[in-house]
TORDRENMI-681269 format. One record per atom (N, C-alpha, C): atom name; y negated, z negated, x; residue number from 1. Coordinates in steps of 0.05 Angstrom, whole numbers, plus 5000, padded with zeros to 4 digits. Each point is the difference from the previous one (the first is absolute). Layout:
N
+------+------+------+------+-----+
| atom |   c2 |   c3 |   c1 |  nr |
+------+------+------+------+-----+
|   CA |    Y |    Z |    X | NUM |
...
+------+------+------+------+-----+
***
This chain:
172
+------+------+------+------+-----+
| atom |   c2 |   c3 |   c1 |  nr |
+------+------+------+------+-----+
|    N | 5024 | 5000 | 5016 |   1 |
|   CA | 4976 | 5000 | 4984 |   1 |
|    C | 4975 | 5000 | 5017 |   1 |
|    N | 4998 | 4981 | 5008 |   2 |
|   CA | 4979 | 5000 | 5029 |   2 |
|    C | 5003 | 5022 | 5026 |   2 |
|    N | 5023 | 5011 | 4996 |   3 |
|   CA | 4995 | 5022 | 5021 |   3 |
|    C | 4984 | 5026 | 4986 |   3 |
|    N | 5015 | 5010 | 4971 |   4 |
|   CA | 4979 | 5014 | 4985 |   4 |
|    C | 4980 | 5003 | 4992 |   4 |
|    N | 4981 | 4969 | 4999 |   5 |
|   CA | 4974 | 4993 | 4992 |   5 |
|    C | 4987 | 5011 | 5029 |   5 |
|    N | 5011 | 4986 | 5025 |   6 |
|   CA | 4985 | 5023 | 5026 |   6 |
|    C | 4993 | 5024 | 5007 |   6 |
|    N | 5025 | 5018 | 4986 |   7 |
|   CA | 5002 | 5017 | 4998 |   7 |
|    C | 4986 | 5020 | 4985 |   7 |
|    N | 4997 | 4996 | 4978 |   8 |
|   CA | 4978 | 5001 | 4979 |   8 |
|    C | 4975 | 4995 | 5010 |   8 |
|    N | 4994 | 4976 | 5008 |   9 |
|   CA | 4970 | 4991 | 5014 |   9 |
|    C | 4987 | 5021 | 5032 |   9 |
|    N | 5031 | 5011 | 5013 |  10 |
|   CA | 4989 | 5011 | 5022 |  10 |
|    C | 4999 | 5030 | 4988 |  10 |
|    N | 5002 | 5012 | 4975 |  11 |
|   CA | 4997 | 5024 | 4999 |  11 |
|    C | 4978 | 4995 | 4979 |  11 |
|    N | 4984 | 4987 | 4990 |  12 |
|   CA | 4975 | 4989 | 4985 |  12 |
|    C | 4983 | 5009 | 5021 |  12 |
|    N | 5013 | 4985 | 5027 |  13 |
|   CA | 4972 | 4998 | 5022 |  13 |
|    C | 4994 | 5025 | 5015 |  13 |
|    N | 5022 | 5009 | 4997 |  14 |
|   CA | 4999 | 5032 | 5015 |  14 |
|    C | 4984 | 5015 | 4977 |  14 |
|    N | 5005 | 5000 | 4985 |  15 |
|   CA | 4991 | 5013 | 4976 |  15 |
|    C | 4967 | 4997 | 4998 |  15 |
|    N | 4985 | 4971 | 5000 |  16 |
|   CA | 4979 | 4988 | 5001 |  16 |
|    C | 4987 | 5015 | 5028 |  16 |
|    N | 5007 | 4992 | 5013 |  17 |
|   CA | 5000 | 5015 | 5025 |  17 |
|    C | 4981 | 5033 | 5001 |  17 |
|    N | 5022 | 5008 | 4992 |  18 |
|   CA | 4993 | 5030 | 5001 |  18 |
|    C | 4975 | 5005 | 4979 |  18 |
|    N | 4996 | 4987 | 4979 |  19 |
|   CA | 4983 | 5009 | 4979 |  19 |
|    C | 4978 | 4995 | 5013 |  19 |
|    N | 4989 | 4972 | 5012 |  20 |
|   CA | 4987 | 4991 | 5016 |  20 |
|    C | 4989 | 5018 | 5023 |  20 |
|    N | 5008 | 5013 | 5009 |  21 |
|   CA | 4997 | 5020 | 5026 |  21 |
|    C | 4986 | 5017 | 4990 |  21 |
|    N | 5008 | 5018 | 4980 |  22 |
|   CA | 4992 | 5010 | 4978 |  22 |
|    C | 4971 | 5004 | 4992 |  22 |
|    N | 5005 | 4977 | 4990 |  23 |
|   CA | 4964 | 4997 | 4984 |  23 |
|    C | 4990 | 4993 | 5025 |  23 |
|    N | 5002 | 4998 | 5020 |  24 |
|   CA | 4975 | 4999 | 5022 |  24 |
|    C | 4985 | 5029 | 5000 |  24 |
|    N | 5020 | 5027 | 4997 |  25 |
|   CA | 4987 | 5020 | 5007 |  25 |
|    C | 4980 | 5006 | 4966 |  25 |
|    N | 5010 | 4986 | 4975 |  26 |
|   CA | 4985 | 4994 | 4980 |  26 |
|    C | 4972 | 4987 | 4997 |  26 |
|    N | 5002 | 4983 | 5015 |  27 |
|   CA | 4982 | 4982 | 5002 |  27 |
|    C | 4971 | 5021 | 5012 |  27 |
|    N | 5009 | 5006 | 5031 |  28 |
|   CA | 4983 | 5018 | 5019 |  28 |
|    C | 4980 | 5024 | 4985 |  28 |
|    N | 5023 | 5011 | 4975 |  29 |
|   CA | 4987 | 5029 | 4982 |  29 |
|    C | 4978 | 4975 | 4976 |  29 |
|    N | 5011 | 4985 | 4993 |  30 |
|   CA | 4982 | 4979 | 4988 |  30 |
|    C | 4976 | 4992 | 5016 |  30 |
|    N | 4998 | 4986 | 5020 |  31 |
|   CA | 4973 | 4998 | 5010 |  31 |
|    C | 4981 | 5014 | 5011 |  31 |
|    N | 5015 | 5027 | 5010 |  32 |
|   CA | 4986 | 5017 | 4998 |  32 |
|    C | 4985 | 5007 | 4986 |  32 |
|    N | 5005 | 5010 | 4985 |  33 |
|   CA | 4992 | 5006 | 4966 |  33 |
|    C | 4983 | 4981 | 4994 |  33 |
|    N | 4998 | 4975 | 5003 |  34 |
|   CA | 4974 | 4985 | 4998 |  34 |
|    C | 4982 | 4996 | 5019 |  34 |
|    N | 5008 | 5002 | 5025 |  35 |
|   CA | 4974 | 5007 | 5022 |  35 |
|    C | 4986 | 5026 | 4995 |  35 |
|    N | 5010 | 5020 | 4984 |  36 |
|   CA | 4989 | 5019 | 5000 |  36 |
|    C | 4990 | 5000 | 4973 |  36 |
|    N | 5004 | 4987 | 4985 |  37 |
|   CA | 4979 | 4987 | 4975 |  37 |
|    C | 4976 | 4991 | 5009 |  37 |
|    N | 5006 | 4981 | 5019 |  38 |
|   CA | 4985 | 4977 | 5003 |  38 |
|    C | 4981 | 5014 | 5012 |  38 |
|    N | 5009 | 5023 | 5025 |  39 |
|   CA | 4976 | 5009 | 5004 |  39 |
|    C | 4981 | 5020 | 4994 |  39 |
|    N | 5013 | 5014 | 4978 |  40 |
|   CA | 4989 | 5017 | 4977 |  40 |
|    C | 4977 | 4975 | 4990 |  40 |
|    N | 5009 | 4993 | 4997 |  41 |
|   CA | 4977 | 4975 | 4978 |  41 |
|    C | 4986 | 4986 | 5016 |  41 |
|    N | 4989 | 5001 | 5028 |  42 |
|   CA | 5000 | 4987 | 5019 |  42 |
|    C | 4969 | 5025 | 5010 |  42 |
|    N | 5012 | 5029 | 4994 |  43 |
|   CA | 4977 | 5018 | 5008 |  43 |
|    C | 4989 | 5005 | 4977 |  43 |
|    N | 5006 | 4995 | 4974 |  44 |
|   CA | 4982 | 5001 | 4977 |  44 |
|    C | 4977 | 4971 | 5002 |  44 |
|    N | 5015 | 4987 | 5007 |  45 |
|   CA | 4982 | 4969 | 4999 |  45 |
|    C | 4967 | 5006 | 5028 |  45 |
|    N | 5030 | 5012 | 5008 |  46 |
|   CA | 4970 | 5000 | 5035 |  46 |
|    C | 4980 | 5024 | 4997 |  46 |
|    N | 5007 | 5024 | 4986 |  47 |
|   CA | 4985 | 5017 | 4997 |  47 |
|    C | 4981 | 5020 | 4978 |  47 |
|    N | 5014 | 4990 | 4979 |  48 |
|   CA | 4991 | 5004 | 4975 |  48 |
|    C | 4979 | 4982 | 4993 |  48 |
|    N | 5021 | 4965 | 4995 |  49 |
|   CA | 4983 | 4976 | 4987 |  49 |
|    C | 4986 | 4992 | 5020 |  49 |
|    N | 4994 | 5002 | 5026 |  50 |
|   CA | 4987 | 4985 | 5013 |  50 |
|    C | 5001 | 4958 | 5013 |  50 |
|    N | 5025 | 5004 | 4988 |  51 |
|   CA | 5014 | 4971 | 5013 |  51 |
|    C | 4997 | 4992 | 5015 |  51 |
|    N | 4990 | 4983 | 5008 |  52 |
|   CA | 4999 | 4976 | 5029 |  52 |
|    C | 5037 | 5000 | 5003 |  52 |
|    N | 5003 | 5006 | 5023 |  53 |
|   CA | 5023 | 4998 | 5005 |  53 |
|    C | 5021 | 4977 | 4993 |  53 |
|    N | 4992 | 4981 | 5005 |  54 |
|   CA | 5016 | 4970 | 4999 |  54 |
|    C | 5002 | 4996 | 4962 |  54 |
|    N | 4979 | 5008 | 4984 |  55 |
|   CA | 5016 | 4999 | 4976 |  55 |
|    C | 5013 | 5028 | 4991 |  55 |
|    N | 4996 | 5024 | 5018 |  56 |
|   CA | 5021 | 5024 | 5000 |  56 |
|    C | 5025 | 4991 | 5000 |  56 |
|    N | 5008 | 4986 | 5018 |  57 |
|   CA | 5026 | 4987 | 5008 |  57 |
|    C | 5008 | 4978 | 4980 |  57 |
|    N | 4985 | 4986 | 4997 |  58 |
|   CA | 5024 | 4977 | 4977 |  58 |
|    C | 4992 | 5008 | 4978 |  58 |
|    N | 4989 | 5030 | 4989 |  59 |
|   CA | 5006 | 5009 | 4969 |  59 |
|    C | 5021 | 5021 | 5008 |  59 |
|    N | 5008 | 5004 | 5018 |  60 |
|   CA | 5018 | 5029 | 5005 |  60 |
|    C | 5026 | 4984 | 4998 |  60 |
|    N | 4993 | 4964 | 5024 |  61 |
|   CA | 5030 | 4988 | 4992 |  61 |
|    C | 5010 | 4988 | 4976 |  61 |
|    N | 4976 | 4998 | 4978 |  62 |
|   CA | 5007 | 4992 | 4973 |  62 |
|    C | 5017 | 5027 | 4988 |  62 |
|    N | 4987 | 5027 | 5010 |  63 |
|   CA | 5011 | 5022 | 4980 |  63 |
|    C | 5035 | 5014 | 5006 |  63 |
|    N | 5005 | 4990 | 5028 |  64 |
|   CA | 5024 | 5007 | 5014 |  64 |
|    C | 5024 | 4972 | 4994 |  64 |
|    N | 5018 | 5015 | 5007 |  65 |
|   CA | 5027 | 4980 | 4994 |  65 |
|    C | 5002 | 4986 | 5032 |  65 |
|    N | 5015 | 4975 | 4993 |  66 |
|   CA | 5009 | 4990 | 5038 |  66 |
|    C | 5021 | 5009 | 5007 |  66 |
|    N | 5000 | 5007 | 5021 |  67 |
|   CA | 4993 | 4978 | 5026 |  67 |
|    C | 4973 | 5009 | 5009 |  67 |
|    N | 4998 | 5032 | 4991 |  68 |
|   CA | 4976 | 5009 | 5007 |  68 |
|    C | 4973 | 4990 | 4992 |  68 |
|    N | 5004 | 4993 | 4983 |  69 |
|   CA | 4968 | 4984 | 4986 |  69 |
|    C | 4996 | 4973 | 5012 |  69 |
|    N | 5016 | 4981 | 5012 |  70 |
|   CA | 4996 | 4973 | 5024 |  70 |
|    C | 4984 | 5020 | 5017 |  70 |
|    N | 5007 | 5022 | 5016 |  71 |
|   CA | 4993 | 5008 | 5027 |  71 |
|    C | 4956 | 4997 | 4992 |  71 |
|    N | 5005 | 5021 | 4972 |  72 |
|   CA | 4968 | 5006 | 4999 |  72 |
|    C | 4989 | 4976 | 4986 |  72 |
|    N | 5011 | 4991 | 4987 |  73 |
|   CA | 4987 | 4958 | 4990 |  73 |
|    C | 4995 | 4989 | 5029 |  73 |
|    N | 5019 | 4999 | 5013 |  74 |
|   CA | 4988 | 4985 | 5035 |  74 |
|    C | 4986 | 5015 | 5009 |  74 |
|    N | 4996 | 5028 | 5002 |  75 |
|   CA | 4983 | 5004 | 5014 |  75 |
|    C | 4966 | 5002 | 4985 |  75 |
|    N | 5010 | 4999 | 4983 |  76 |
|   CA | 4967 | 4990 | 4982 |  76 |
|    C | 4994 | 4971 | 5003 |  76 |
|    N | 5013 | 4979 | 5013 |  77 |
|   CA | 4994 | 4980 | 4993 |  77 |
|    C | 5004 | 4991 | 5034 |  77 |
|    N | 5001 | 5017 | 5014 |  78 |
|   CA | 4988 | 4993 | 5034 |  78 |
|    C | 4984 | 5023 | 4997 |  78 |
|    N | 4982 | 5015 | 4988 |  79 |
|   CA | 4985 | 5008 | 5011 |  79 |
|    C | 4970 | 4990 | 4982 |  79 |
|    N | 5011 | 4995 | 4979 |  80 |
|   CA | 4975 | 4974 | 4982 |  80 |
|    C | 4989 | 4977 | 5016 |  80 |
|    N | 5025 | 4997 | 5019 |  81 |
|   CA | 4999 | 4966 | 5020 |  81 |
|    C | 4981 | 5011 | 5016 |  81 |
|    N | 5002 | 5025 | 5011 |  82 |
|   CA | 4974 | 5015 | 5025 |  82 |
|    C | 5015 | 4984 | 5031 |  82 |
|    N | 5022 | 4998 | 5002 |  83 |
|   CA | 5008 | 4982 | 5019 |  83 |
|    C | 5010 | 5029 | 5022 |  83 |
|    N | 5005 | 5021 | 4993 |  84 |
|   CA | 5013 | 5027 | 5012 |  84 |
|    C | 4977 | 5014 | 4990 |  84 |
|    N | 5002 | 5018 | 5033 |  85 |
|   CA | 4969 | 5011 | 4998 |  85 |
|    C | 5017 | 5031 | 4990 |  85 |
|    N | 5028 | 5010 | 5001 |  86 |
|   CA | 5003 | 5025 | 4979 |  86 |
|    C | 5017 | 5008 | 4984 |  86 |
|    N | 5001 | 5022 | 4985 |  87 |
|   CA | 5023 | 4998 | 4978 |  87 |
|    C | 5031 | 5001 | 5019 |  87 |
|    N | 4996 | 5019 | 5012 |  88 |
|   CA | 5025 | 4995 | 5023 |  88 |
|    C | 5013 | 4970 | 5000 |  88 |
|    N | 4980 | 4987 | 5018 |  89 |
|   CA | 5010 | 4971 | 5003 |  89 |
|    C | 5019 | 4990 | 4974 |  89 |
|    N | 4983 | 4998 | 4979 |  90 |
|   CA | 5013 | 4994 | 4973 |  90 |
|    C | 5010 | 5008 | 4991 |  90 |
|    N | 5010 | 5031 | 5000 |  91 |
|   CA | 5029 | 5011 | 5001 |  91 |
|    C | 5017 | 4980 | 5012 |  91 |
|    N | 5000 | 5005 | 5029 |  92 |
|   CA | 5019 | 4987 | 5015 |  92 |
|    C | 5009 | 4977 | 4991 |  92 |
|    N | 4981 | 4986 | 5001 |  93 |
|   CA | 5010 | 4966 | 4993 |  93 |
|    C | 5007 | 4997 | 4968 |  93 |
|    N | 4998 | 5019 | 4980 |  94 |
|   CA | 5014 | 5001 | 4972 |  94 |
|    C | 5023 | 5002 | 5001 |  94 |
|    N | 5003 | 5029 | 5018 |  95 |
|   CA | 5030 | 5016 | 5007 |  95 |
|    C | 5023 | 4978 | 5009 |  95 |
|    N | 4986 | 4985 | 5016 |  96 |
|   CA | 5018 | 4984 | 5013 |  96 |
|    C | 5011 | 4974 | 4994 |  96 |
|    N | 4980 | 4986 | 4974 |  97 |
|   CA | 5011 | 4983 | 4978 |  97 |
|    C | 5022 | 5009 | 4981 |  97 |
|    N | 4996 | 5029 | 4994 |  98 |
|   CA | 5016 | 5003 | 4979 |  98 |
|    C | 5024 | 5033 | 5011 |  98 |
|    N | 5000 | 5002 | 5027 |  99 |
|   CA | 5014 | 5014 | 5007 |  99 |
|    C | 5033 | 5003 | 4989 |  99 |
|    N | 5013 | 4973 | 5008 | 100 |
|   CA | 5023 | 4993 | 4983 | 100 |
|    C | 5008 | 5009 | 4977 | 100 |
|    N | 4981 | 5010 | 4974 | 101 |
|   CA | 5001 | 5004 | 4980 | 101 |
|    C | 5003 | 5032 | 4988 | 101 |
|    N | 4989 | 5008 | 5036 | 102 |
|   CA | 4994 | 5031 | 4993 | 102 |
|    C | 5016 | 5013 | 5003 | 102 |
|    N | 5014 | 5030 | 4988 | 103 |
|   CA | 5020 | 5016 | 5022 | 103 |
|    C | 4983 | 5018 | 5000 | 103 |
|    N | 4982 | 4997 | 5022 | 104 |
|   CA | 4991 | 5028 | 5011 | 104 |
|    C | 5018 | 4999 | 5032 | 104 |
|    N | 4993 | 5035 | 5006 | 105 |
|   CA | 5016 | 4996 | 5031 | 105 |
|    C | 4968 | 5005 | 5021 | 105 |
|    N | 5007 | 4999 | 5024 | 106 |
|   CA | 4984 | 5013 | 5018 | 106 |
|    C | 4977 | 5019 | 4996 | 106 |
|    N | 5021 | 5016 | 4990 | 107 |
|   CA | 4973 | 5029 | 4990 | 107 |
|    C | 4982 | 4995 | 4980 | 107 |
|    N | 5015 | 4983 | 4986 | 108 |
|   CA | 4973 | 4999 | 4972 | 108 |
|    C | 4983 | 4978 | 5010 | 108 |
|    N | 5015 | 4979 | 5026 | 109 |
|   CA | 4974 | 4980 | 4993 | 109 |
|    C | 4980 | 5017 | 5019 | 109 |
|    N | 5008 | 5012 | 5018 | 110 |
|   CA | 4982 | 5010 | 5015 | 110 |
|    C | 4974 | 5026 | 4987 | 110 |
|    N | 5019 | 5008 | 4979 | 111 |
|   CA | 4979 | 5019 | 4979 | 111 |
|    C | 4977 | 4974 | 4988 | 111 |
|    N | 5012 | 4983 | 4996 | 112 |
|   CA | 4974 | 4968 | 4985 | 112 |
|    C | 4983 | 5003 | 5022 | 112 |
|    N | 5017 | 4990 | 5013 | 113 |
|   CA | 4979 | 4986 | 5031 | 113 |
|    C | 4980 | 5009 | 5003 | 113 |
|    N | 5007 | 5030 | 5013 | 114 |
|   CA | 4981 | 5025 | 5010 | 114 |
|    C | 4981 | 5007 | 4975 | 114 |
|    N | 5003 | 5000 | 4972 | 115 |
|   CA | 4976 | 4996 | 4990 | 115 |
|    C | 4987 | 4980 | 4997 | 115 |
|    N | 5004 | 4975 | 5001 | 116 |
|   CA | 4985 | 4977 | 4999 | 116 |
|    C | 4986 | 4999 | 5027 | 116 |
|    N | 5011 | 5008 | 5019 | 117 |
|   CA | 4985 | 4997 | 5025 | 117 |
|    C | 4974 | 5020 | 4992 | 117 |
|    N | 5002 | 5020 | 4987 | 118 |
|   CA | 4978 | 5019 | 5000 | 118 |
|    C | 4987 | 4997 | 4980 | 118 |
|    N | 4999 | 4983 | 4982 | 119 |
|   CA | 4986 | 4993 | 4960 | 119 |
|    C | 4983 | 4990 | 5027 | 119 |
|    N | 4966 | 5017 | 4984 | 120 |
|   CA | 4985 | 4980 | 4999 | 120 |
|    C | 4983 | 5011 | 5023 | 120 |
|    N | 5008 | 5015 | 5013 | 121 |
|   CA | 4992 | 5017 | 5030 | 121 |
|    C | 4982 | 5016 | 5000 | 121 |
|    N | 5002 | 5021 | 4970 | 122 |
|   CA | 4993 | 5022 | 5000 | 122 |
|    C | 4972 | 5003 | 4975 | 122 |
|    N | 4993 | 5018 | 4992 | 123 |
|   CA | 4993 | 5007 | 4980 | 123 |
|    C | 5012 | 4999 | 4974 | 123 |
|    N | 4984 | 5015 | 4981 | 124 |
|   CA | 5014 | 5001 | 4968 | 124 |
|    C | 5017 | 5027 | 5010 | 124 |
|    N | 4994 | 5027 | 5014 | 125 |
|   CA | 5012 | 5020 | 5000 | 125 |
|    C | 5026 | 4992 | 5017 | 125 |
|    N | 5004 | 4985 | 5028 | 126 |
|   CA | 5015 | 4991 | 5007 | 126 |
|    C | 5021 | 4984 | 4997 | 126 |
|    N | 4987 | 4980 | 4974 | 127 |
|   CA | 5019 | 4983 | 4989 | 127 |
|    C | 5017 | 5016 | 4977 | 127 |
|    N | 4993 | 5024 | 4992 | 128 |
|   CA | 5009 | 5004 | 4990 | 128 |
|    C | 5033 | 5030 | 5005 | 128 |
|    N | 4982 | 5012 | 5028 | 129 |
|   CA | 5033 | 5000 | 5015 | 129 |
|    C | 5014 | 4979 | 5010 | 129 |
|    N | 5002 | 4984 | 5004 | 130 |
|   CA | 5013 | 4974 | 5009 | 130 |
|    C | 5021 | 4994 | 4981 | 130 |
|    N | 4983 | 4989 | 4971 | 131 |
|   CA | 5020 | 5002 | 4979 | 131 |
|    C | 5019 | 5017 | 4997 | 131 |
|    N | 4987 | 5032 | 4995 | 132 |
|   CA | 5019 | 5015 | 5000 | 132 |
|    C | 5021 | 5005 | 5022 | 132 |
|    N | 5003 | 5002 | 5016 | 133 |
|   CA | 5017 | 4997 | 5030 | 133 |
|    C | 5019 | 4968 | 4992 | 133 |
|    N | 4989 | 4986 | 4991 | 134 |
|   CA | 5013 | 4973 | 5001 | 134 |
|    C | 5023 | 5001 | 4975 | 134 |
|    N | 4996 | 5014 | 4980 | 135 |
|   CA | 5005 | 5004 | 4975 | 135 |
|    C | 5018 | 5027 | 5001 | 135 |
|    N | 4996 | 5013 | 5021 | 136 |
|   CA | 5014 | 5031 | 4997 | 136 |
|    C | 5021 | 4987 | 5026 | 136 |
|    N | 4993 | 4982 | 5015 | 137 |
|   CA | 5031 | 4997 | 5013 | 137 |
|    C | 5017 | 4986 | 4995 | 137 |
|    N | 4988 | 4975 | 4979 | 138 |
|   CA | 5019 | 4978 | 4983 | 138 |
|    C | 5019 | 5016 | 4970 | 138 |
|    N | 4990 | 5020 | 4996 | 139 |
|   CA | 5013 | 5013 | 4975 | 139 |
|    C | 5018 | 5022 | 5024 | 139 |
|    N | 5002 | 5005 | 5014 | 140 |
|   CA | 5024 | 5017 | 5026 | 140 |
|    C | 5021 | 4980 | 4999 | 140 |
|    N | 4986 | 4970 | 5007 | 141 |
|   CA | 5026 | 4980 | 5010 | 141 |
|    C | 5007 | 4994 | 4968 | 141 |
|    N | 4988 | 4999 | 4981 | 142 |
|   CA | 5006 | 4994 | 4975 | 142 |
|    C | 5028 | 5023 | 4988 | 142 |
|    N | 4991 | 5017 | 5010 | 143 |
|   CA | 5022 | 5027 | 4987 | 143 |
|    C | 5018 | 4997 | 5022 | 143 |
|    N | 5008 | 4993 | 5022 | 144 |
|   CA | 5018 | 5002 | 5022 | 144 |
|    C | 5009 | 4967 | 4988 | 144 |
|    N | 4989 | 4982 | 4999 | 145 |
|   CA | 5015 | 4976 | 4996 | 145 |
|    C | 5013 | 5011 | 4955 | 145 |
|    N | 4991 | 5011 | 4995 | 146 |
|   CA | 5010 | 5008 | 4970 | 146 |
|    C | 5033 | 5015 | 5015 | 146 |
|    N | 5006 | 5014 | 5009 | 147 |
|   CA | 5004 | 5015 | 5010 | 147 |
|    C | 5034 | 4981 | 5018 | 147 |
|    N | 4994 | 4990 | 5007 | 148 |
|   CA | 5007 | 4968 | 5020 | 148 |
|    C | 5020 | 4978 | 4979 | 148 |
|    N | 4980 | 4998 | 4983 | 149 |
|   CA | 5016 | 4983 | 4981 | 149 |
|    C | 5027 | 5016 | 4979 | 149 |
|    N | 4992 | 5027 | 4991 | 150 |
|   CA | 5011 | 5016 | 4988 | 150 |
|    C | 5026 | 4995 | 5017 | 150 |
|    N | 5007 | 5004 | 5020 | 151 |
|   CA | 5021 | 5002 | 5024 | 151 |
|    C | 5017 | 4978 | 5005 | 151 |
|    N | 4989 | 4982 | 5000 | 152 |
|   CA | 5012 | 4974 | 5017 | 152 |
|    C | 5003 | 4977 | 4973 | 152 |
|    N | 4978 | 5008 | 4980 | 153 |
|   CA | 5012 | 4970 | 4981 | 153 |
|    C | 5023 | 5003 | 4992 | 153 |
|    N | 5014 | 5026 | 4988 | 154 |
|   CA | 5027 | 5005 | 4988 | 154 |
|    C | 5014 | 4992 | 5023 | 154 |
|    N | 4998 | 5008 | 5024 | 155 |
|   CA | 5009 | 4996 | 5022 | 155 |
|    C | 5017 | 4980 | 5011 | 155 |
|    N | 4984 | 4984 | 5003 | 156 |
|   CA | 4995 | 4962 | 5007 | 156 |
|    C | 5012 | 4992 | 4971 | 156 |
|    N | 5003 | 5007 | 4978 | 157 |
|   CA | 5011 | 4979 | 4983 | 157 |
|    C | 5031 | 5013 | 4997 | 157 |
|    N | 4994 | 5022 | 5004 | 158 |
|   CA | 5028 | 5014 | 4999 | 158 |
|    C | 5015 | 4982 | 5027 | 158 |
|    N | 4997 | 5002 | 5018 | 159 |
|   CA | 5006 | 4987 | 5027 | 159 |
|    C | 5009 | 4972 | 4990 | 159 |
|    N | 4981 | 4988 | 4995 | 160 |
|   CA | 5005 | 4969 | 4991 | 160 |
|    C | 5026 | 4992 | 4990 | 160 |
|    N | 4996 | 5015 | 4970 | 161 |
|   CA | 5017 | 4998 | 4991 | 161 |
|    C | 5033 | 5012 | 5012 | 161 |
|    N | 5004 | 5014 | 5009 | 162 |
|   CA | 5024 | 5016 | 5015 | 162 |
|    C | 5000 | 4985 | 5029 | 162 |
|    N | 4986 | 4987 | 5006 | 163 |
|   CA | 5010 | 4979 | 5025 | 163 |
|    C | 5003 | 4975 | 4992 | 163 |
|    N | 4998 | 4989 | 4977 | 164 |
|   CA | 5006 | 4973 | 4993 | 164 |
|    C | 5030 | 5010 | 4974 | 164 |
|    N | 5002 | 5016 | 4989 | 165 |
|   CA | 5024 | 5010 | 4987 | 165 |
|    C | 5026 | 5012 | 5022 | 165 |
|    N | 4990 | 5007 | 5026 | 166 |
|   CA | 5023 | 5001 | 5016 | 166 |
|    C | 5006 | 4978 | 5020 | 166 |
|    N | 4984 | 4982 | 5004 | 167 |
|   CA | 5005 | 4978 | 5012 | 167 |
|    C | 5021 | 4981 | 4979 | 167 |
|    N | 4993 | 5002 | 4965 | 168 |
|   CA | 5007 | 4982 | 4980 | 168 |
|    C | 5031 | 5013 | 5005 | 168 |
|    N | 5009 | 5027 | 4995 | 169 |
|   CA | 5017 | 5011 | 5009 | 169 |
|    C | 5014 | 4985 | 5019 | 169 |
|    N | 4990 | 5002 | 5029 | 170 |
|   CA | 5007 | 4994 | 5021 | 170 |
|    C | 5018 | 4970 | 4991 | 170 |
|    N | 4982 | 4984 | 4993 | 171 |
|   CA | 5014 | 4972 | 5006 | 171 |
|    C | 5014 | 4993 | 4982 | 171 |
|    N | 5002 | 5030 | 4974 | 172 |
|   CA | 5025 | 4979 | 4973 | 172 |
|    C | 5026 | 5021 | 5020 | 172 |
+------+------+------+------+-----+
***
């Protein structure tokens, strides 16, 4: 009885397992998709309405879902403090509170970064290639991570499940 309850339990975990692996590449096409909200709504606020930046940011993190809306709530609320002399800075130190939460990889944070390092540099005509560049390379990783998940979620749960059903195998 207790050998089958294991048994059962180790092909649960394999199973859990794989689904889990899964929605990571789910997750990634999800936050995407809201950084690239966020910063859609982000160049309407800065260039249309004329926004002071710092309440640009904690109405963009009211309008976005989390994890992504912590990043732009903190960074509205260290740059209200005036304690970091740029948006960069306050990127950084948001990113890095709530990093854990995020699945972005390398390339996308570096698509954030590299425009936050540049918000704020330029002009209205400038800021407004910036956006677009920032926005036309997050919707590339957005369709390549769409693209990503299509592949690997069936994948990984298919896996899961077929390595904890042949192990269950294995040990009856």
């Amino acid at each position: 009885m207790l050998r089958n309850i294991m048994i059962f339990l180790m092909f649960l975990i394999c199973t859990f397992i794989g689904y889990f692996i899964g929605e990571n590449y789910k997750r990634r096409s999800i936050h995407l998709k809201e950084m690239q909200k966020a910063l859609l709504l982000l160049n309407n606020e800065i260039l249309y309405s004329n926004t002071p930046l710092p309440n640009a940011l904690f109405e963009i993190g009211n309008k976005v879902s989390e994890p992504i809306s912590f990043i732009f709530i903190e960074m509205a609320s260290i740059l209200e403090e005036g304690n970091i002399s740029s948006v960069y800075e306050s990127f950084e130190i948001a990113y890095e509170k709530n990093k854990d939460n995020i699945s972005l990889n390398k390339d996308d944070y570096k698509i954030i970064n590299d425009f936050f390092k540049t918000l704020g540099n330029s002009g209205v005509t400038g800021q407004e290639r910036i956006f677009s560049l920032a926005l036309d390379n997050i919707d590339i990783n957005y369709k390549e991570a769409k693209k990503l998940e299509k592949e690997n979620i069936k994948l990984y749960r298919t896996l899961g499940l077929s390595i904890g059903a042949m192990l269950a195998i294995f040990f009856i």
